[in-house]
C-alpha positions in Angstrom: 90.9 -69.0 18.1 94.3 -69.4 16.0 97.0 -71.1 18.1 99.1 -67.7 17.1 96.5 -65.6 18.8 95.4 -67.5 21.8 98.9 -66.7 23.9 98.3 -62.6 22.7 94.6 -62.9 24.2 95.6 -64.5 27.5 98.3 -62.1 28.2 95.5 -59.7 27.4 92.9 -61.0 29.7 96.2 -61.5 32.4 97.1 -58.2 31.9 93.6 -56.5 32.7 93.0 -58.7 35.6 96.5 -58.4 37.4 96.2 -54.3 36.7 92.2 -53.8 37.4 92.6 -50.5 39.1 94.4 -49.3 36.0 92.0 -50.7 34.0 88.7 -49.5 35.9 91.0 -46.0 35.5 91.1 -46.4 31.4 87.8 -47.9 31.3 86.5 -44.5 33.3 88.1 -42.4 31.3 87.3 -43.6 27.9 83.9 -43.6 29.4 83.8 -39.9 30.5 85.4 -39.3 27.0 82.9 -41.1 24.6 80.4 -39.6 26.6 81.5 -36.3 26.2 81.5 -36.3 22.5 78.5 -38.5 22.1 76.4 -35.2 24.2 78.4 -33.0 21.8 77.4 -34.7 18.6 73.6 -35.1 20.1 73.7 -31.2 21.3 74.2 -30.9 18.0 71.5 -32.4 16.8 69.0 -30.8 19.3 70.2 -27.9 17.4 69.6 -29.1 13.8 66.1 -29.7 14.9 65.4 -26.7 16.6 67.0 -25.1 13.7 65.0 -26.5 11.0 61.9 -25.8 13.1 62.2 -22.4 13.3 63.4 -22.1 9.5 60.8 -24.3 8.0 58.2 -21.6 8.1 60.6 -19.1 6.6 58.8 -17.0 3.8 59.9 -13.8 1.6 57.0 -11.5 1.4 56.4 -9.7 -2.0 54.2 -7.4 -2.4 52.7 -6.2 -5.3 51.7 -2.7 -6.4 47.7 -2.0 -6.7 46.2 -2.9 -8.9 47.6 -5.8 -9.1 48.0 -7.2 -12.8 47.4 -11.1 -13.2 49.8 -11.3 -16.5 52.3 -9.8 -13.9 51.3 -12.2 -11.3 51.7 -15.1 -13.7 55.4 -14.0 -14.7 56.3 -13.3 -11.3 55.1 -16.8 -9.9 56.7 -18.7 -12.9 60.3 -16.2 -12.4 60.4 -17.6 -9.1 59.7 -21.0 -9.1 63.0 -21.8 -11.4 64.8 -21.0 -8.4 66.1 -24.0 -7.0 66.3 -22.5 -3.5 62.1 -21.9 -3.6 59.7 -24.4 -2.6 56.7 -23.3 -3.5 54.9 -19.8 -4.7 51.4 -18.5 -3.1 49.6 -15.7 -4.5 47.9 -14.2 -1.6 45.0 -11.7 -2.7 44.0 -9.1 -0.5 41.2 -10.9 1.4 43.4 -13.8 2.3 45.8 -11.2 3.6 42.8 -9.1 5.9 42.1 -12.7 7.0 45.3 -14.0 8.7 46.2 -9.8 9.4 43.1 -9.9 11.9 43.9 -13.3 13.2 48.0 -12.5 13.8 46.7 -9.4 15.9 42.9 -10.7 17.2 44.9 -9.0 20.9 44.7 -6.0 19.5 41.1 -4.8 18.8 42.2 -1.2 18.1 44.6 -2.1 15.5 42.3 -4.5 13.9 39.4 -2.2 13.7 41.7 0.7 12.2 43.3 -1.1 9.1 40.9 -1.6 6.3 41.3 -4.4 4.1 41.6 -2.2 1.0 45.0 -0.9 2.7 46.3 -4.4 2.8 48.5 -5.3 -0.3 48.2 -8.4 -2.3 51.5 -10.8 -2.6 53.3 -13.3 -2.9 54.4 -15.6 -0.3 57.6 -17.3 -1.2 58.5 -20.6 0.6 61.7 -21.1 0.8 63.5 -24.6 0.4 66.7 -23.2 1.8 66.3 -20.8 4.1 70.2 -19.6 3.8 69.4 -18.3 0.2 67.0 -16.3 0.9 68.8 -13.4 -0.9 68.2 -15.3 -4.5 64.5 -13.9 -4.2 65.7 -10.5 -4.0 68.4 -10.7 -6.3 65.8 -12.4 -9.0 63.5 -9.6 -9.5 66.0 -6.9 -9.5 66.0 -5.5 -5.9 68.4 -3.3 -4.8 68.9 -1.9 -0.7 69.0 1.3 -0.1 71.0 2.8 2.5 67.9 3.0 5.3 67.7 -0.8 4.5 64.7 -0.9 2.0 64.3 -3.3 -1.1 63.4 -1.2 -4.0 63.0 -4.1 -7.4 63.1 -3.6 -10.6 60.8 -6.0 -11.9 57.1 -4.7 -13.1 54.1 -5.2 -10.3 56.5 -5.2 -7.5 56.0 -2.6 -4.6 58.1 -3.9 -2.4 60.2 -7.1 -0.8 60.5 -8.2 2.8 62.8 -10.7 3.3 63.9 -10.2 6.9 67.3 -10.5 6.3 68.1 -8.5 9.4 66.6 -10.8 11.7 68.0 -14.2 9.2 71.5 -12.5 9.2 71.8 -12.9 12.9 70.5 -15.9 13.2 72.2 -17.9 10.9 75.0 -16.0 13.0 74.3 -17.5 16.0 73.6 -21.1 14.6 77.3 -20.8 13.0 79.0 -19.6 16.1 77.0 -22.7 18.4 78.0 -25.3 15.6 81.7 -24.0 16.1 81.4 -24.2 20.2 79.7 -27.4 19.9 82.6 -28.7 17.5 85.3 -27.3 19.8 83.7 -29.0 22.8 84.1 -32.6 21.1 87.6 -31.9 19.5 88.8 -30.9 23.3 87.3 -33.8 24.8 88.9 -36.2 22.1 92.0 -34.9 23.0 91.6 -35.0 26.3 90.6 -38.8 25.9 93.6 -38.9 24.4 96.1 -37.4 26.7 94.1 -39.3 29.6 94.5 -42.5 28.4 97.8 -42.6 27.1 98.8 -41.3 30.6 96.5 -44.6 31.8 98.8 -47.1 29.6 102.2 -45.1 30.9 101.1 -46.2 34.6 100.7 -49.8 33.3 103.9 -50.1 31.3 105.4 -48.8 34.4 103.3 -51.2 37.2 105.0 -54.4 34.5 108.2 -53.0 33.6 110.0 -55.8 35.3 107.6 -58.1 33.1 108.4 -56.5 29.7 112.3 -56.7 30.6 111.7 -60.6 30.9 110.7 -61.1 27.6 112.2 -59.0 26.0 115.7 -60.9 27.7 114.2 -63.9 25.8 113.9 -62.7 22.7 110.4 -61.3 22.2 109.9 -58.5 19.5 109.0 -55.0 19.7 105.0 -56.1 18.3 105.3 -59.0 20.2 105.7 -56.8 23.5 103.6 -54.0 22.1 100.4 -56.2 21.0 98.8 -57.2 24.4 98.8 -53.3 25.1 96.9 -52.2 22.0 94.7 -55.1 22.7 94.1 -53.7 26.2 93.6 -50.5 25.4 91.2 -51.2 22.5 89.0 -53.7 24.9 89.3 -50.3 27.9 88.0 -48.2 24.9 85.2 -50.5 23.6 84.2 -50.7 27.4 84.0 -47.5 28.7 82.0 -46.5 25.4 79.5 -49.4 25.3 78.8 -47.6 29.1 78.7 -44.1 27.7 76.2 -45.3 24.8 74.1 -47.1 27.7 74.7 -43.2 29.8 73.1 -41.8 26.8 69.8 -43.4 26.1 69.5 -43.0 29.9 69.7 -39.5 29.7 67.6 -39.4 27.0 65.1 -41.2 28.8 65.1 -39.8 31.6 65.9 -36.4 30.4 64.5 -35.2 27.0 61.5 -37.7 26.9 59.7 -35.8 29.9 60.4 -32.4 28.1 58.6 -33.7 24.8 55.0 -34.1 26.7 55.3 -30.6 28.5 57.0 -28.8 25.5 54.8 -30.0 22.5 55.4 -27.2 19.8 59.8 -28.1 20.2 61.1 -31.4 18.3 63.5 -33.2 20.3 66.1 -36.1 19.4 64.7 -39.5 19.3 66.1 -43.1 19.9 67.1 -43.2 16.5 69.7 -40.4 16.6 71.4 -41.9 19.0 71.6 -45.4 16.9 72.9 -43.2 14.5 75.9 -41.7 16.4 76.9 -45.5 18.0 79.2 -46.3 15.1 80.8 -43.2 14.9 81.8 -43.2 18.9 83.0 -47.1 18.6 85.5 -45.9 15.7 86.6 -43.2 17.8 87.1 -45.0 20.7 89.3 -47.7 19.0 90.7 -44.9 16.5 91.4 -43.2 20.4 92.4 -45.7 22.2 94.9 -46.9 19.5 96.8 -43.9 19.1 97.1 -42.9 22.8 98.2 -46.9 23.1 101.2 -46.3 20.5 101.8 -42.8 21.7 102.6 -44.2 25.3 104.7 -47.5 23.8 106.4 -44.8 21.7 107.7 -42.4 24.3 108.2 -44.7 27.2 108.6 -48.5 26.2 112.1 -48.5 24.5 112.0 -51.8 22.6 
């Protein structure tokens, strides 16, 4: 270590170990703080999966008008594969859709028994790559809504589209409105972090107040004074979120891994994502523990 930098560090180490209820205090609440945001961020992320779950199997239906024309068929398929927003294009005759009709209602005999294939129209199953644009579909071959809320296109061959946007509107409503709570949730505990720990290093610069008038009677200056608190602070930060990382995997363990073997069909987040998050939390801790540091020295160490 630099013989500049070894006195900072031992008035560091002096400092935690003469104030350790203060410290365990700071240390707690950095903790409670990281760990806070960390379960924001990976709340979050629960939600991205679930999200992109139930969105990966979104389709727009469109049906064609009997009979169905393959020159129209072929225009229609090639139209809507130059949309960036479309993955992929099936063309869905009418005995692929009597198929998966019976086996989406094999419960219901009755229903099954009553629909003859012949009523069932050919179309096209559009895959979507974005799930949020599903509108481009519509808006591709012409359709227009009508006031009772039915797609009427414009485009040759084309009975019909069913896009579900009712049921896509509110969902992608809710998704927006849980990303907001979840974001407000982490911005309120980063400030309470904040708040908390700057109210932590007020009790120490009070506890040494007698100290910091001794050197600053011999000529110490304002950084000189200030340094061994940032340093403090930074070291509370790193340790209370090093425990809040090691809170996290535990939960996760002990938590989400058991739900994974009981709840097959749901992805849940792995270790990975958690590896992923650890850089951002030690940045915010430091970045945290920094600025509540200066904010204390600022307001009530007059140097």
């Amino acid at each position: 270590m630099p013989p500049r930098l070894e006195p900072l560090f031992r008035e560091t180490v002096v400092g935690l170990k003469r104030n350790g209820s203060i410290a365990v205090a700071a240390i707690s609440t950095a903790f409670i703080s990281v760990f806070l945001v960390g379960g924001a961020l990976l709340i979050n992320r629960q939600a991205n999966l679930l999200i992109d779950a139930l969105t990966g199997n979104v389709e727009v239906s469109v049906f064609l008008s009997d009979p169905v024309n393959t020159d129209n068929v072929t225009h229609l398929t090639s139209l809507l594969t130059t949309l960036p927003s479309v993955a992929d294009v099936h063309y869905e005759d009418k005995a692929e859709a009597c198929a998966r009709f019976q086996k989406q209602f094999a419960q219901e005999p009755a229903l099954v028994e009553n629909t003859p294939c012949s009523a069932l129209p050919a179309s096209l199953r559009v895959k979507m790559r974005d799930p949020n644009q599903f509108r481009q579909v519509a808006a591709a071959l012409g359709c227009t809504q009508d006031a009772s809320g039915n797609l009427s296109c414009g485009q040759p061959g084309v009975e019909r589209v069913r896009d579900n946007r009712t049921t896509l509107n509110a969902m992608f409503s809710v998704i927006r409105f849980f990303r907001i709570v979840v974001g407000v949730l982490a911005v309120i505990a980063l400030i309470a972090s904040a708040l908390l720990i700057a109210n932590t290093i007020r009790v120490g610069l009070f506890a040494r107040r007698r100290e910091i008038g001794i050197m600053r009677l011999v000529g110490a200056t304002n950084w000189r004074i200030r340094v061994p608190f940032l340093a403090e602070g930074v070291i509370q930060g790193l340790l209370g979120a090093g425990i809040a990382i090691l809170f996290l995997f535990i939960v996760k363990v002990t938590l989400v891994d058991p739900e994974r073997t009981i709840v097959k069909f749901v992805p849940f987040i792995r270790n990975g994502d958690i590896v992923a998050i650890v850089p951002w939390l030690i940045v915010l801790s430091v970045l945290v523990s920094l600025g509540a540091s200066l904010f204390a020295m600022r307001r009530f160490l007059e140097v």
